[in-house]
C-alpha positions as CSV (number, residue, x, y, z in Angstrom):
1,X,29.8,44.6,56.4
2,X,33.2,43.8,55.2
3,X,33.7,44.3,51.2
4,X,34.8,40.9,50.8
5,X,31.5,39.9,52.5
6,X,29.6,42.0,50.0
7,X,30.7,40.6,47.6
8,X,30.4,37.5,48.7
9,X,26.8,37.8,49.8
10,X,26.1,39.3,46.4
11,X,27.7,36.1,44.6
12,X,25.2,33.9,47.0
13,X,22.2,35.6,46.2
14,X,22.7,36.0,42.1
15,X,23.3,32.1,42.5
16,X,20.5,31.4,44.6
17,X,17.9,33.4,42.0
18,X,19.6,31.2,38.7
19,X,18.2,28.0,41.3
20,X,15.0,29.2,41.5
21,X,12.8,27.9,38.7
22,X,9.4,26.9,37.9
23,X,7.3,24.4,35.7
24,X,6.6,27.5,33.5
25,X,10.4,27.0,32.6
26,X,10.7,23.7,31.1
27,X,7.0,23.5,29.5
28,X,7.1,25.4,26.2
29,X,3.8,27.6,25.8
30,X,0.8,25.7,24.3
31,X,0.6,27.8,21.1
32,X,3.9,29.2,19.4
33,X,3.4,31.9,16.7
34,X,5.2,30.7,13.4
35,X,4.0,33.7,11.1
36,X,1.7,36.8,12.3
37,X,0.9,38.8,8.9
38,X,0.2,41.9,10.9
39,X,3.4,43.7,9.0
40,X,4.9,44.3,5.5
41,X,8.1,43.2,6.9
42,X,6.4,39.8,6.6
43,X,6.9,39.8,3.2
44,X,10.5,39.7,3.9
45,X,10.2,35.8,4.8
46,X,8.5,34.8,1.8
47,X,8.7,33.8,-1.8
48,X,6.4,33.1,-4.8
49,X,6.5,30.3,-7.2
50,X,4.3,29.0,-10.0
51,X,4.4,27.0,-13.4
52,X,6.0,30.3,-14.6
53,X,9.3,28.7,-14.2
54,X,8.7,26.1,-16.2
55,X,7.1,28.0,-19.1
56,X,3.7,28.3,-17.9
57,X,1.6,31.1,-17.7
58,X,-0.1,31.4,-14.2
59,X,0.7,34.2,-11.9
60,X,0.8,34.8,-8.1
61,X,1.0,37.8,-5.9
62,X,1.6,38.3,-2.0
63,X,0.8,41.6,-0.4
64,X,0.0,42.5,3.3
65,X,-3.5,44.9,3.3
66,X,-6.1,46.3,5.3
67,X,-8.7,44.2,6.7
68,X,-12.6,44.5,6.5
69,X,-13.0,47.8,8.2
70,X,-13.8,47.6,12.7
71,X,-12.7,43.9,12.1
72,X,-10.7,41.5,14.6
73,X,-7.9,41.3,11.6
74,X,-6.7,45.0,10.6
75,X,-3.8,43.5,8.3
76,X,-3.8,40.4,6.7
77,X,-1.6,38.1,4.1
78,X,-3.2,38.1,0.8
79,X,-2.0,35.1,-1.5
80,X,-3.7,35.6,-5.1
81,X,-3.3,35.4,-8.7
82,X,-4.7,33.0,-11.9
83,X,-3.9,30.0,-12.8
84,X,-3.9,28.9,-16.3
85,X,-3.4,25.5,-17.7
86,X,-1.0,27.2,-21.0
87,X,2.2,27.5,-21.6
88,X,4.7,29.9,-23.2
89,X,5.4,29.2,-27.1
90,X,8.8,29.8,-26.6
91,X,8.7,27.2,-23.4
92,X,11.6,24.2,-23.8
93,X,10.1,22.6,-20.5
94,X,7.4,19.6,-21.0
95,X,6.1,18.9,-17.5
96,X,3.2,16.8,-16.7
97,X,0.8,19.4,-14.7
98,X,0.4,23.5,-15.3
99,X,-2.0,25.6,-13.4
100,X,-0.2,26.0,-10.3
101,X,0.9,28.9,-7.4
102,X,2.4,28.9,-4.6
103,X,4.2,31.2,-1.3
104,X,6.9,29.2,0.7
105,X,9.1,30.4,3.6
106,X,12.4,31.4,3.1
107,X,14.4,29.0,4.9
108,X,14.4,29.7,8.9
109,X,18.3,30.4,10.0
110,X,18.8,26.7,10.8
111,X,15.6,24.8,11.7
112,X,12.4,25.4,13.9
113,X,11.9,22.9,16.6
114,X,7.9,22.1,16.7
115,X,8.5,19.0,19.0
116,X,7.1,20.1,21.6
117,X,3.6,20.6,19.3
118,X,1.4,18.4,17.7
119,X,-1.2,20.7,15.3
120,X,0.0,23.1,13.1
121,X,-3.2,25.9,13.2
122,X,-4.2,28.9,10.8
123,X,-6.4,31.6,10.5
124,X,-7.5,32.3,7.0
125,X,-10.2,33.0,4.6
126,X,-10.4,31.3,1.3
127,X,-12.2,31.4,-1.7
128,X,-13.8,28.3,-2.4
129,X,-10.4,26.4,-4.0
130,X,-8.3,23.8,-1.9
131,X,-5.1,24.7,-1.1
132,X,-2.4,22.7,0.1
133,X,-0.4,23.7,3.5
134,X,3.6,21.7,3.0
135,X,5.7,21.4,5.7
136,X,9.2,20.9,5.1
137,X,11.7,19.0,7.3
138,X,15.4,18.6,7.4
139,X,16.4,15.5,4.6
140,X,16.4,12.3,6.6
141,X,13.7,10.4,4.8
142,X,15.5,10.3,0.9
143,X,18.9,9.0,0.2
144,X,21.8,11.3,1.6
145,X,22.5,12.3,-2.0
146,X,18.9,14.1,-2.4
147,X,19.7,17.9,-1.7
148,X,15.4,18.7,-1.1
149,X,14.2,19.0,1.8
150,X,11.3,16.1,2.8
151,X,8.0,17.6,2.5
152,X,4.8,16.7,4.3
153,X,1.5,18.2,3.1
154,X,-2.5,18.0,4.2
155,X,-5.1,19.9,2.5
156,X,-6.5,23.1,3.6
157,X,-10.2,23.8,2.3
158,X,-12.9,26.0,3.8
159,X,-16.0,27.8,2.7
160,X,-15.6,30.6,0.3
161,X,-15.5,34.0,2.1
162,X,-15.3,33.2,5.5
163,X,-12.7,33.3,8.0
164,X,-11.9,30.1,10.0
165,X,-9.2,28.8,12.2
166,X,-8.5,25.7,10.2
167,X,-6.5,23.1,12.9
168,X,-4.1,20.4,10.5
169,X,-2.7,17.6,13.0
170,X,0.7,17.0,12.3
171,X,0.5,13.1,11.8
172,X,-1.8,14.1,8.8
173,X,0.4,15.9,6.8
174,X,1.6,12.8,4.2
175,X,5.5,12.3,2.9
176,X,5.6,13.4,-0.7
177,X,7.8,13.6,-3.5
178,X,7.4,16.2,-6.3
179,X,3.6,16.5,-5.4
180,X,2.9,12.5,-5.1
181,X,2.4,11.1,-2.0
182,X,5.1,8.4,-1.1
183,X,3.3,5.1,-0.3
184,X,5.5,4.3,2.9
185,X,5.5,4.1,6.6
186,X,7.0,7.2,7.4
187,X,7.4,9.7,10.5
188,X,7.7,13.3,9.7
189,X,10.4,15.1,12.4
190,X,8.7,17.9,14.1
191,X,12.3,18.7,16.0
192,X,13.8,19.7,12.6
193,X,11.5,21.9,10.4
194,X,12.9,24.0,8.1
195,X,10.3,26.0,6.2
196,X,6.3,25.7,5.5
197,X,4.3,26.8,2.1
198,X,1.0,27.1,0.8
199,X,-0.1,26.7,-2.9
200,X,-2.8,25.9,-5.1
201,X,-3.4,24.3,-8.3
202,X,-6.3,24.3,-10.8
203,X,-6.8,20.4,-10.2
204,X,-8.6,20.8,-7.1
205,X,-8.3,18.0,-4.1
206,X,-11.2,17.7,-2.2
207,X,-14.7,17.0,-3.3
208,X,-17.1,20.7,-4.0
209,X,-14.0,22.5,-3.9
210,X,-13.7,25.0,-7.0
211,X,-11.3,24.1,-9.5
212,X,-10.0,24.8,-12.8
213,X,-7.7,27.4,-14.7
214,X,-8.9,31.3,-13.2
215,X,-8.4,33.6,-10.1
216,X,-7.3,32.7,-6.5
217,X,-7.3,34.2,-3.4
218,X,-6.4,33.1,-0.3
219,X,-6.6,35.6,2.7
220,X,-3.5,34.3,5.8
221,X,-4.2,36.2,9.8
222,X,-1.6,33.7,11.0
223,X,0.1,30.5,11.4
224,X,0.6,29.1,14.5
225,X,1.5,25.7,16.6
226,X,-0.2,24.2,19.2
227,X,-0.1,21.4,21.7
228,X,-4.0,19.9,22.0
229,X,-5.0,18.7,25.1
């Protein structure tokens, strides 16, 4: 075989393999991990907030650690800390509510598109408090001069102590602003989501869940998305 045929052949058949393509291609996998907290260097996308910042006293911690011993969850996210309904003496804020903690995502580089998704899923042990999973998406809802991201949060309660794959829908989540829920017909966009969070507060949110000012802990495997059937 001439060289110029070789070459040419070898053009052909590199073409012919990019035409070759299955369903597998163009249907996104049914789950997606978002975060696994199987290493420190999860730690890495996250960061803490609380009343703190606004002259309050409660506290929060995140740390990756060893998992009951011969369990199916060697390392997991630990999210804990107190929350207390004081504030600093020296404090210049006056805000309405103390007593709160939580861990957000650093923003993603850009946006995640969940589109293709419509439950947002999580494997985690609690402690007998309701926390509250937020879901942020790109600013289309508020006014272009509103620099926040929209948020769009559910409640997350299980039984103390036990581990449980909680599923959230993602037409449950609810628009809010500043921790009140906006009393509108809007659409959260999956397509465009730009971080997620967890947090707590000593108010509670569902009935029997544990509140008041005192000790949290809230135990994260992972966080994934799925497409139901």
């Amino acid at each position: 075989m001439s060289r110029l045929r070789a070459l040419w052949q070898a053009s052909f058949n590199a073409t012919k393999r990019a035409l070759v393509w299955s369903s597998d291609d163009l249907i996104p996998p049914s789950e997606r991990y978002i975060f696994n907290f199987n290493s420190k260097d999860e730690l890495k996308r996250w960061h803490l907030y609380s009343d703190s910042e606004y002259g309050g006293l409660s506290s929060a911690s995140l740390e990756i650690t060893d998992g009951s011993a011969g369990g199916a969850t060697p390392l997991t996210g630990v999210f804990s800390g107190n929350l207390s309904l004081d504030m600093s003496e020296e404090s210049t804020w006056r805000i309405r509510r103390y007593g709160f903690c939580g861990m957000r995502s650093k923003k993603f580089d850009g946006f995640i598109d969940l589109d293709a998704y419509d439950t947002i899923a999580m494997k985690i042990k609690g402690d007998g408090r309701c926390y509250i999973s937020t879901i942020y998406t790109e600013n289309w809802v508020n006014s272009p001069g509103q620099q926040e991201d929209n948020s769009w949060q559910a409640f997350v309660y299980i039984p103390q102590d036990r581990w449980q794959i909680l599923k959230i829908p993602l037409d449950s989540y609810l628009p809010t602003w500043r921790g009140n829920v906006i009393e509108a017909k809007l659409e959260m966009n999956p397509a465009r989501i730009m971080g997620i969070s967890l947090s707590v507060n000593a108010e509670g949110g569902v009935p029997d869940a544990k509140t008041g000012p005192g000790d949290f802990r809230l135990e994260v495997d992972w966080i994934k998305a799925l497409r139901t059937p």
